[in-house]
C-alpha positions in Angstrom: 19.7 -10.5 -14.7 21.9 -7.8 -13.6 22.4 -9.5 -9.9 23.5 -13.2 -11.7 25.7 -11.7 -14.1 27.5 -9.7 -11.1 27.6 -13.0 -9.3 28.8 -15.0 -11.9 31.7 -11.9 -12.5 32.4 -12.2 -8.5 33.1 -15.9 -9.5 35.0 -15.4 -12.3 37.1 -12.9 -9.9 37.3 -15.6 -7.1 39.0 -17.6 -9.5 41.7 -15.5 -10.9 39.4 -15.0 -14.1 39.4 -11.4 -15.5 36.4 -10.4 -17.1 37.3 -7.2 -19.4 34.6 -5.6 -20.7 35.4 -4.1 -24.5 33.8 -3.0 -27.4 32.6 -4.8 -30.9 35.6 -2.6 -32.2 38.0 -4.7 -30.1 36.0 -7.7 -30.8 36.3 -8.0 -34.3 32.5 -8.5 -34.8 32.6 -10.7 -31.7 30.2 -10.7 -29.1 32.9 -12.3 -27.0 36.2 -13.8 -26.9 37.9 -16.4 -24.6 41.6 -17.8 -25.2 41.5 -21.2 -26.2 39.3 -20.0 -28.8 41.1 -17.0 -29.8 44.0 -19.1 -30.2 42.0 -21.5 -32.6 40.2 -19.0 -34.7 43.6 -17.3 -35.6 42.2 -14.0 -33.2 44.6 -11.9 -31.1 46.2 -13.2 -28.5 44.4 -13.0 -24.6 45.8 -13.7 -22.0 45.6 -17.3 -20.1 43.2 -15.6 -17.4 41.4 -13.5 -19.5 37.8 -13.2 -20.6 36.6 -10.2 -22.9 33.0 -9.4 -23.2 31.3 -6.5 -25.4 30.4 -4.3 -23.4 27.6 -2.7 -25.6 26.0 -5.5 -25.4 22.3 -5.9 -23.1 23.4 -7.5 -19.6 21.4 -10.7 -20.6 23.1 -11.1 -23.3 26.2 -10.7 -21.4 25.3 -12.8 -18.7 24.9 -15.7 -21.4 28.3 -14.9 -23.6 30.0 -14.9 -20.6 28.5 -18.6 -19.7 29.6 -19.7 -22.9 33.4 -18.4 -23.5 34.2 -20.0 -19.4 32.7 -23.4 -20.7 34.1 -23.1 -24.2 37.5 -22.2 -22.5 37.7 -24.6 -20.1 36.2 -28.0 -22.7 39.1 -26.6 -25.5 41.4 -27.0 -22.7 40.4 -30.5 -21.9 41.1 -31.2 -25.8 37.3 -30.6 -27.4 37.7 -28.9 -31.1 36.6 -25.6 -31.1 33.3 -26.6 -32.8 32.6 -29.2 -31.0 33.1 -27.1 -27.6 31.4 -24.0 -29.1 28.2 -26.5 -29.3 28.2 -27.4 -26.4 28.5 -23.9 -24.7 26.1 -22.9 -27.1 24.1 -25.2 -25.2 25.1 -24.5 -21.5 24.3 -20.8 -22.1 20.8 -21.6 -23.2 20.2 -23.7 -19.8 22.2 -20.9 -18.3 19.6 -18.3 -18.8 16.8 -20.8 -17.9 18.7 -22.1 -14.8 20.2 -18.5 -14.2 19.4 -18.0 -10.8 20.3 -22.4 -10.1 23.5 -21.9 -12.1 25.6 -19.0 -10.1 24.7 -20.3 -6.7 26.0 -23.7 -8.1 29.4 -21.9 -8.9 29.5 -20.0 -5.4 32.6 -21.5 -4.2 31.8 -24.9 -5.7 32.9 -26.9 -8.5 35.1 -24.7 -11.0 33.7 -24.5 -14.5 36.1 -27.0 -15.6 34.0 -29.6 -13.7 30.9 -28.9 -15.9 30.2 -30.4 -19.0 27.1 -30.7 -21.0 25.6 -34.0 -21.5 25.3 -33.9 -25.0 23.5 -37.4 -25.6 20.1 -36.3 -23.7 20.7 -32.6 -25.0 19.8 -31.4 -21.1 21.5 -29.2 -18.8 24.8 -28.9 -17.5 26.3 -32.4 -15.6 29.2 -32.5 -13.0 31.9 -34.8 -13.8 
């Protein structure tokens, strides 16, 4: 898991996304935190290009929080509720870790995250629109 999560952190860099790595302390009970959500649950404010990650955390674990605040960032962005977006990461992250190795070499210089959705109504996987 270590190599994807470095991957998927050399894509996040590639795209002007910083991944800071914090403790629960920081987090607020957390396991992660990504703008567009902080800015609905009333949290701190992060900046645009920021992702934080607890850093106490095992690397699977980060791997998959890390999978879910990019796709729950970018579908609040695109005008999902938080809920409804936090779902539907909640989702992605599970095919993440199943599709781990599939997943990052999709994002190698590919589509950005904002291009992948979940398709919700056969509850499989991560589509391209």
């Amino acid at each position: 898991m270590k190599k994807n999560l470095q991957e998927l952190l050399d894509w996040c860099k590639s795209k002007g996304i910083t991944v800071k790595f914090s403790d629960s302390s920081e987090l607020k009970d957390y396991a992660a935190m990504n703008p567009a959500a902080a800015k609905k649950l009333g949290y701190k404010d992060i900046k645009a290009n920021e992702v934080i990650i607890d850093v106490t955390l095992p690397e699977d674990t980060q791997f998959k929080n890390l999978i879910h605040e990019l796709v729950e960032r970018e579908l609040i962005n695109d005008g999902d509720s938080y809920w409804t977006a936090h779902i539907k990461a909640l989702k992605a992250e599970k095919w993440a870790l199943q599709k781990a190795e599939k997943f990052v070499s999709r994002r190698k210089g590919k589509a950005p995250i904002k291009s992948v959705r979940i398709n919700v109504s056969r509850g499989t996987g991560i589509n391209k629109h």
